[in-house]
PyMOL Python script that loads the backbone (N, CA, C, O; Angstrom):
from pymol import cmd

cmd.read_pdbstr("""\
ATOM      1  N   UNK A   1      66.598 -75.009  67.257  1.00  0.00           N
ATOM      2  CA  UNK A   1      65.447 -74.844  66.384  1.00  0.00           C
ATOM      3  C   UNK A   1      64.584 -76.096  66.433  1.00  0.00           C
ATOM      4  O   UNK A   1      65.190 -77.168  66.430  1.00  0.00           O
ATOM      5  N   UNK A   2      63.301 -76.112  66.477  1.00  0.00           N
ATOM      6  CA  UNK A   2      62.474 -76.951  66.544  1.00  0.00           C
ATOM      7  C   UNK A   2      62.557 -78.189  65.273  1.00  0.00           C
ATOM      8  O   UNK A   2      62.947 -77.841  64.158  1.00  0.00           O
ATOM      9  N   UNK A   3      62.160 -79.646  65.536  1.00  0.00           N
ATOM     10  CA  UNK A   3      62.205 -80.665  64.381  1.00  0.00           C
ATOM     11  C   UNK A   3      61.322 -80.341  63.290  1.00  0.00           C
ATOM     12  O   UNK A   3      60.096 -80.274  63.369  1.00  0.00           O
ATOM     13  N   UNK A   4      62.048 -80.139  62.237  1.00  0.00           N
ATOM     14  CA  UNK A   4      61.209 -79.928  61.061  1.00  0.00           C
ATOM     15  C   UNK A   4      60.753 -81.194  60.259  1.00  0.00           C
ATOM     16  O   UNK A   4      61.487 -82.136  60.557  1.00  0.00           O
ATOM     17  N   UNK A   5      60.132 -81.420  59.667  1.00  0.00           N
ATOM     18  CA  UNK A   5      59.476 -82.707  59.023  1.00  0.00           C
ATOM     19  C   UNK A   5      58.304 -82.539  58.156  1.00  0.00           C
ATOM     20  O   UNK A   5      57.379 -81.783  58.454  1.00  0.00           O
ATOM     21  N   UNK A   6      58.337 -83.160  57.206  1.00  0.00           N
ATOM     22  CA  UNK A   6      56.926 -83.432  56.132  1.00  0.00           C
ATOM     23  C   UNK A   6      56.716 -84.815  56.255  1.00  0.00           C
ATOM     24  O   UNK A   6      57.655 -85.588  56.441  1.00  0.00           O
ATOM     25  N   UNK A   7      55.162 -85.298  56.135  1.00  0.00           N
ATOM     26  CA  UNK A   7      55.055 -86.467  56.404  1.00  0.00           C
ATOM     27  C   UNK A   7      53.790 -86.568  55.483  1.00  0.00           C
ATOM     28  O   UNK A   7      53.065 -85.595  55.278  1.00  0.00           O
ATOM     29  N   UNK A   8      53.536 -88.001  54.858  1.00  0.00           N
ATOM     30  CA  UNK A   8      52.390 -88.381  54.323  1.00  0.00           C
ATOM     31  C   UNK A   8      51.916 -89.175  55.208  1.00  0.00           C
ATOM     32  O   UNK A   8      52.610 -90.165  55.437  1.00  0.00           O
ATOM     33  N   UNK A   9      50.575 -89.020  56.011  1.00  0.00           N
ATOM     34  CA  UNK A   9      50.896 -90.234  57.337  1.00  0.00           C
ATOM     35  C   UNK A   9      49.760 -91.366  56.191  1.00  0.00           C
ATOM     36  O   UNK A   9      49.331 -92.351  56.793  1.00  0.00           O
ATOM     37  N   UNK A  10      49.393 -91.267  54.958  1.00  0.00           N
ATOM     38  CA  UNK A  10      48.660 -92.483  54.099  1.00  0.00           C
ATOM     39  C   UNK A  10      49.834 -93.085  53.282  1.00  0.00           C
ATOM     40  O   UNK A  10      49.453 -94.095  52.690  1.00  0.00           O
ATOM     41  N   UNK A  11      51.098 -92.800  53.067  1.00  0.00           N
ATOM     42  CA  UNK A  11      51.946 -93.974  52.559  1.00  0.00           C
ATOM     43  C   UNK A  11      53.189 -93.334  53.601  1.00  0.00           C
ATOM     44  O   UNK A  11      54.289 -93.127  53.090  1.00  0.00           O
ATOM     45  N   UNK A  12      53.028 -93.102  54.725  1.00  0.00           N
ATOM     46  CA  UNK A  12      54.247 -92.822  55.580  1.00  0.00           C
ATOM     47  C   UNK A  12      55.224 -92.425  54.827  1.00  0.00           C
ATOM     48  O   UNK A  12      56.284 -92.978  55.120  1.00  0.00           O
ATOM     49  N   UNK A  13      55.272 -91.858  54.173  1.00  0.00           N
ATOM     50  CA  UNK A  13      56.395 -91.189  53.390  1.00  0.00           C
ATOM     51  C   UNK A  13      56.961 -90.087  54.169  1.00  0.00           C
ATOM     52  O   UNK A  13      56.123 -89.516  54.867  1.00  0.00           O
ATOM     53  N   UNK A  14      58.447 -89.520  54.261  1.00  0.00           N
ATOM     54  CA  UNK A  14      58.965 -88.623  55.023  1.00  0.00           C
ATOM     55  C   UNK A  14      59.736 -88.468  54.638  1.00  0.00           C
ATOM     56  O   UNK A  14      60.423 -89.326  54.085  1.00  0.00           O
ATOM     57  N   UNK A  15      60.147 -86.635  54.804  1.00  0.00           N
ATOM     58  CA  UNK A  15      61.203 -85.958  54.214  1.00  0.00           C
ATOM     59  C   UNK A  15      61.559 -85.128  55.325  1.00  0.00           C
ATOM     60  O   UNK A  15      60.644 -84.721  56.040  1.00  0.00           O
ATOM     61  N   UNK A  16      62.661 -84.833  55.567  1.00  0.00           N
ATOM     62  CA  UNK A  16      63.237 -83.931  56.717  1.00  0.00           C
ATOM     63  C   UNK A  16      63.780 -82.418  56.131  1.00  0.00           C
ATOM     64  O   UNK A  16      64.508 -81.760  56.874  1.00  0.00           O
ATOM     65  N   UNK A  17      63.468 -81.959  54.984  1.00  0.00           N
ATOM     66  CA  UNK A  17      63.714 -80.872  54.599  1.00  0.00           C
ATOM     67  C   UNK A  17      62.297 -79.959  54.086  1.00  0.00           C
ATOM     68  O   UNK A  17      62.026 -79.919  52.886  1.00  0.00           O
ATOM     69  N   UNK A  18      61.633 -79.405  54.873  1.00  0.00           N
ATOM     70  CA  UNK A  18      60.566 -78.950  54.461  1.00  0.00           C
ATOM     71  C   UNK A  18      60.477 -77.870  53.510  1.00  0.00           C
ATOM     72  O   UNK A  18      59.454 -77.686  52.852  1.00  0.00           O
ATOM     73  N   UNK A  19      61.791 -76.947  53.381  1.00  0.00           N
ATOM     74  CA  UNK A  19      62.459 -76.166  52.262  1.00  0.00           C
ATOM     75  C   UNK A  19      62.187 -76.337  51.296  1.00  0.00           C
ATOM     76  O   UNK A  19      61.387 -75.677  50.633  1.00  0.00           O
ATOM     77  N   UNK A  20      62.992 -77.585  50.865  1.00  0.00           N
ATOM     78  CA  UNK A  20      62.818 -78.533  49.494  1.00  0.00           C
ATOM     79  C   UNK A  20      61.605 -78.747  49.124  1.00  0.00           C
ATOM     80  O   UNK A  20      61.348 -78.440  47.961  1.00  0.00           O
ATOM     81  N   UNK A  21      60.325 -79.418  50.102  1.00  0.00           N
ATOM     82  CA  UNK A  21      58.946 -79.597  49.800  1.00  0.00           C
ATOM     83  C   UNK A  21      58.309 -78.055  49.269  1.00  0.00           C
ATOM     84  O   UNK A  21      57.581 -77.986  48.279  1.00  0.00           O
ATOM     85  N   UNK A  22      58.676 -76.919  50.034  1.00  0.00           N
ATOM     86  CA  UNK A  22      57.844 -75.847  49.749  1.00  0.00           C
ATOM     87  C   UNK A  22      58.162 -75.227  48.275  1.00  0.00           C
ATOM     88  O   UNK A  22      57.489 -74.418  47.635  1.00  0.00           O
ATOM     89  N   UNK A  23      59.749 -76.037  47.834  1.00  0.00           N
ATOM     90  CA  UNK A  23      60.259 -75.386  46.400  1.00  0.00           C
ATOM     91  C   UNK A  23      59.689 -76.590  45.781  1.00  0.00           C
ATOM     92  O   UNK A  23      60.127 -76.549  44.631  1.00  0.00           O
ATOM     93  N   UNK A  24      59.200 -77.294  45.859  1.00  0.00           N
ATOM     94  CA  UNK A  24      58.662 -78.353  44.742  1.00  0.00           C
ATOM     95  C   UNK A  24      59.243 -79.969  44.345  1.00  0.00           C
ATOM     96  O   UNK A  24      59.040 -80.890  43.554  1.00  0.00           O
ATOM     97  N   UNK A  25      60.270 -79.501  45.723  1.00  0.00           N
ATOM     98  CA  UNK A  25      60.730 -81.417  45.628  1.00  0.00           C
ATOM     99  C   UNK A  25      59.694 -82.060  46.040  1.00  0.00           C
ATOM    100  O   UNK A  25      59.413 -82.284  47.217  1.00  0.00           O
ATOM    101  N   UNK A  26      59.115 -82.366  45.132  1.00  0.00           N
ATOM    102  CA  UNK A  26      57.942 -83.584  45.879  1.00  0.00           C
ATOM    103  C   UNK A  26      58.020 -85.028  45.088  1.00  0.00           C
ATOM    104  O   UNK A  26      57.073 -85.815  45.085  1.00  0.00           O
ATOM    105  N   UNK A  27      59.204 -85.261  44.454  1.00  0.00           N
ATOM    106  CA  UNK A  27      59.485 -86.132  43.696  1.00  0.00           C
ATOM    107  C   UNK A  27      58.758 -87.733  44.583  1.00  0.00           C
ATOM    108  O   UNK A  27      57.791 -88.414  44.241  1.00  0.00           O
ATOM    109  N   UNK A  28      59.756 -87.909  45.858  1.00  0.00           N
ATOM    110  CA  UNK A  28      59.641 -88.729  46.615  1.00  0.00           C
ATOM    111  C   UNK A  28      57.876 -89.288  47.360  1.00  0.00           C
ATOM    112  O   UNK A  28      57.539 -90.424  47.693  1.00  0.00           O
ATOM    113  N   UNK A  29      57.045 -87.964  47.418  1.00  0.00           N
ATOM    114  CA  UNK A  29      55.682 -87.961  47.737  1.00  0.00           C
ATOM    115  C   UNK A  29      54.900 -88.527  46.454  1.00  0.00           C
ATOM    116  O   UNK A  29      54.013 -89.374  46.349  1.00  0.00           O
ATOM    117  N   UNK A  30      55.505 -87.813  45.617  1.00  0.00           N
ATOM    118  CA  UNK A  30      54.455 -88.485  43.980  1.00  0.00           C
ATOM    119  C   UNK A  30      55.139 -90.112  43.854  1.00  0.00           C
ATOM    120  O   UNK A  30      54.364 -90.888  43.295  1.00  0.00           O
ATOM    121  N   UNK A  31      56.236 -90.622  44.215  1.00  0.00           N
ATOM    122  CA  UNK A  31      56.675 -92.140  43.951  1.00  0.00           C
ATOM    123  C   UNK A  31      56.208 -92.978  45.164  1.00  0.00           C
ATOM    124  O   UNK A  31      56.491 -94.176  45.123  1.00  0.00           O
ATOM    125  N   UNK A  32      55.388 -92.416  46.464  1.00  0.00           N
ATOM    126  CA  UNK A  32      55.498 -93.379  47.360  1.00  0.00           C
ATOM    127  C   UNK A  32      53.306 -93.404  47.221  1.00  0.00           C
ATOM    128  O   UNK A  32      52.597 -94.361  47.530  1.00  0.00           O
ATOM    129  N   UNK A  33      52.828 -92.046  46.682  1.00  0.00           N
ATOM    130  CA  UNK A  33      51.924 -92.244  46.006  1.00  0.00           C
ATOM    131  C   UNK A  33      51.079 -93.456  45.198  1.00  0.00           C
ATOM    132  O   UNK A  33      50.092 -94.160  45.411  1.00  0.00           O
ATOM    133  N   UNK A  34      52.043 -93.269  44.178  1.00  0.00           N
ATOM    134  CA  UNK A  34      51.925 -94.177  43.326  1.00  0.00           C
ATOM    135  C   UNK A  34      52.722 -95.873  43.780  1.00  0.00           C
ATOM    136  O   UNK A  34      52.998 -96.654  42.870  1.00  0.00           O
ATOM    137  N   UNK A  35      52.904 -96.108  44.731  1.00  0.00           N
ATOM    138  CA  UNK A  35      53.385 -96.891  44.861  1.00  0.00           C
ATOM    139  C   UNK A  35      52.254 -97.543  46.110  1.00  0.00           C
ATOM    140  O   UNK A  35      51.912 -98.671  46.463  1.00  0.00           O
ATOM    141  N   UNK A  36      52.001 -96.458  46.423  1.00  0.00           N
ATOM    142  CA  UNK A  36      50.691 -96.778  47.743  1.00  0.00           C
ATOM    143  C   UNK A  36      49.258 -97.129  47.144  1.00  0.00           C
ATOM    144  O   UNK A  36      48.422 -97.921  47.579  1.00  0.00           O
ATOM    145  N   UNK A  37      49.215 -96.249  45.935  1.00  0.00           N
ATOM    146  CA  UNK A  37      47.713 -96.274  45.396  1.00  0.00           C
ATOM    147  C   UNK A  37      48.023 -98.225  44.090  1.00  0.00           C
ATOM    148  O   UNK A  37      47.138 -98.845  43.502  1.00  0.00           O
ATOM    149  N   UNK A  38      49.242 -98.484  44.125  1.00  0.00           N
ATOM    150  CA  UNK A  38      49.415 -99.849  43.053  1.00  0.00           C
ATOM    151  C   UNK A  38      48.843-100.811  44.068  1.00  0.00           C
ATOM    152  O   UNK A  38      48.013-101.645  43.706  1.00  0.00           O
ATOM    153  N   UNK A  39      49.336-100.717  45.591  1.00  0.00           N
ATOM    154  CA  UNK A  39      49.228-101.633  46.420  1.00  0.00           C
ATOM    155  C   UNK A  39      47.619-102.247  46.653  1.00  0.00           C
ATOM    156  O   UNK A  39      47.155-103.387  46.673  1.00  0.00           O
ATOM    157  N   UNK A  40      46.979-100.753  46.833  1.00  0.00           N
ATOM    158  CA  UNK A  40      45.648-100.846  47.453  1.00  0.00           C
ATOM    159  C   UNK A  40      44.873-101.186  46.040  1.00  0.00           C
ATOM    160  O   UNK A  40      43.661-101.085  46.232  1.00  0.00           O
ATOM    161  N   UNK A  41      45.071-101.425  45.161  1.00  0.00           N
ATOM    162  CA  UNK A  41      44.393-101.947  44.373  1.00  0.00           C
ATOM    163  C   UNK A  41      44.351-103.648  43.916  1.00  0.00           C
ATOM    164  O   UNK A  41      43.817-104.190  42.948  1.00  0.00           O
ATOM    165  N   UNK A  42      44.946-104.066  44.760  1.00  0.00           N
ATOM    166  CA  UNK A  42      45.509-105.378  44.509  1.00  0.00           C
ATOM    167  C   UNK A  42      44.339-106.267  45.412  1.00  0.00           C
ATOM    168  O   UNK A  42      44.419-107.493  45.487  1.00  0.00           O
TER     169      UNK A  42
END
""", "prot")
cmd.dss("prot")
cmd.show_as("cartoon", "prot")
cmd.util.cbc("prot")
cmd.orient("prot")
């Protein structure tokens, strides 16, 4: 089966279960978010 992957390519964030993303784990995308948008304000 082909490589599955989700990617934020603006805070490189990555998850290898795209399952999880389509049920609403996006825990990890909203913390690297906010962790990307603290940076660029500096």
């Amino acid at each position: 089966h082909p490589y599955q992957m989700v990617k934020d390519l603006r805070t490189e964030f990555e998850m290898g279960n795209p399952e999880a993303v389509f049920n609403g784990e996006i825990d990890g995308f909203v913390e690297a978010g906010i962790r990307w948008r603290k940076q660029s304000e500096k």
